[in-house]
Every structure is written in structure tokens, then in C-alpha cells.
C-alpha positions in Angstrom: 103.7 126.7 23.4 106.8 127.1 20.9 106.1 126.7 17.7 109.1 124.1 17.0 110.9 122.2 19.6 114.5 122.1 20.4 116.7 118.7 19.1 116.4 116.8 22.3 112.3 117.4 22.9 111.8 116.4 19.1 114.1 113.2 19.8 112.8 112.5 23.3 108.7 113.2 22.0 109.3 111.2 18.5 110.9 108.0 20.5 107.9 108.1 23.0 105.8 108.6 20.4 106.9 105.6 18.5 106.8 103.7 22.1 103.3 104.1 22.6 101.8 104.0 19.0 103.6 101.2 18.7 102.0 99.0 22.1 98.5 100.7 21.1 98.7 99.0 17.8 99.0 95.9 19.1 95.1 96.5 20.2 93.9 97.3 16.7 92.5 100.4 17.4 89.9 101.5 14.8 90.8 105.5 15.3 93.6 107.8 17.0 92.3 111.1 18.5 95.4 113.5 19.4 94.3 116.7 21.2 96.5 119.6 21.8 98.7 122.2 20.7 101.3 120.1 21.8 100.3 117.2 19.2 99.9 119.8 16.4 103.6 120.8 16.8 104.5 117.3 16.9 103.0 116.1 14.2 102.3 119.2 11.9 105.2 121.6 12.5 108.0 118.7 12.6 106.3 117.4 9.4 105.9 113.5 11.1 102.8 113.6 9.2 103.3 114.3 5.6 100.0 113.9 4.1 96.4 115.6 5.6 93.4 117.2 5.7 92.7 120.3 7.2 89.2 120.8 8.1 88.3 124.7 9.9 86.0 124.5 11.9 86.1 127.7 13.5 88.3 131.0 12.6 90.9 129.3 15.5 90.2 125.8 15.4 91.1 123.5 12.8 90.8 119.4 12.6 93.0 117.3 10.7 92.2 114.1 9.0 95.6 111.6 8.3 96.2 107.9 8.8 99.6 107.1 11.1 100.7 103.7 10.9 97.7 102.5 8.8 95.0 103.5 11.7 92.3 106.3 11.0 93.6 109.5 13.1 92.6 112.6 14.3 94.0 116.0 15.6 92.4 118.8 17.2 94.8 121.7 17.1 94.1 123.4 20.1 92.7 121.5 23.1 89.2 120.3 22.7 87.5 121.3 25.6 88.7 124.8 25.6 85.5 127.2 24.8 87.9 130.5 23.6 88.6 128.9 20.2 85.3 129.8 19.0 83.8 126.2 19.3 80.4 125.8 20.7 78.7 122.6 22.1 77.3 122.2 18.9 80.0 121.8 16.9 81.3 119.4 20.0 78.5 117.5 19.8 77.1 117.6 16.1 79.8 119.1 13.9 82.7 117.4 14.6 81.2 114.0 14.7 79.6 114.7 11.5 82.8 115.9 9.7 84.3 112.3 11.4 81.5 109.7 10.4 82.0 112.0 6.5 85.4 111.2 6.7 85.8 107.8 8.3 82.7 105.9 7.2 84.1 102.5 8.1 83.7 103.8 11.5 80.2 104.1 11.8 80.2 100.5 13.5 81.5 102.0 16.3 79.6 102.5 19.9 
């Protein structure tokens, strides 16, 4: 995965992004969960998201706590589901929901 993306992929991602978040919002979602390397060079590395938190929660996986276009969001830097980025099922199950419900506690209402 490259760490920056050439003119036309930024261009090309950006408008697609705008696309979808835009018909998404028209749902009032509650929370965004973005997943991937991909999104983390996206949004991080292209700085479309200026203001964050970064949470660790292993030596090679890191969360990320912002709000994009007023809705709650989250982003997982490296995929998930992946068990080499020193993420166990307890952090999957326990950990990272905790660190959410801390972060988001208007949230809590939901399923």
C-alpha cells in the first residue's frame, strides 16, 4: 500500500468519498467505522481529517477517534480482522468497544 497516492487516485477517492458520505448522511447514521490501510491513507496521510485522536492499541494497531461531516467516526488503521497486528479477540471483543462506548457515550443506545 503506498503511503501517498498519486493526483488522480486522491481526486478520483476524494470525489467518491464525498459521493457516498454524502447519500449515507441522508440516513443519519449515528457512527462511521472506516477499516483499512487504504482509509488511513485517505484520511490521515492526505490530511482530509485534520483534527483526531489516536488511540494504540497494540505496538501496530492504532484507532482513531474524529467526527466527518458532524457524524461520530472511526478508523482502524490496518484491517480489523487481520490477527498479525498484534490484536487478540479480546481486544476485538472487549477493548475496542470499551475505548468506543469511552469515547462516544451518546452511543450507548445503540443495539
Amino acid at each position: 500500500m503506498p503511503n501517498k497516492l498519486s493526483t488522480s487516485q486522491l481526486d478520483y477517492l476524494r470525489s467518491r468519498l464525498t459521493s457516498n458520505l454524502n447519500f449515507i448522511t441522508a440516513f443519519k447514521p449515528k457512527l462511521f467505522i472506516f477499516n483499512g490501510g487504504i482509509w488511513y491513507v485517505l484520511l490521515m496521510k492526505h490530511d482530509l481529517v485534520k483534527e483526531y485522536q489516536k488511540v494504540p492499541v497494540s505496538k501496530s494497531f492504532n484507532m482513531y477517534f474524529f467526527e466527518i461531516q458532524g457524524i461520530a467516526s472511526i478508523l482502524f488503521d490496518k484491517f480489523f480482522s487481520r490477527h498479525f497486528w498484534g490484536i487478540t479477540d479480546y481486544d476485538r471483543k472487549v477493548t475496542i468497544s470499551r475505548l468506543t462506548r469511552t469515547k462516544y457515550k451518546n452511543l450507548q443506545s445503540i443495539g
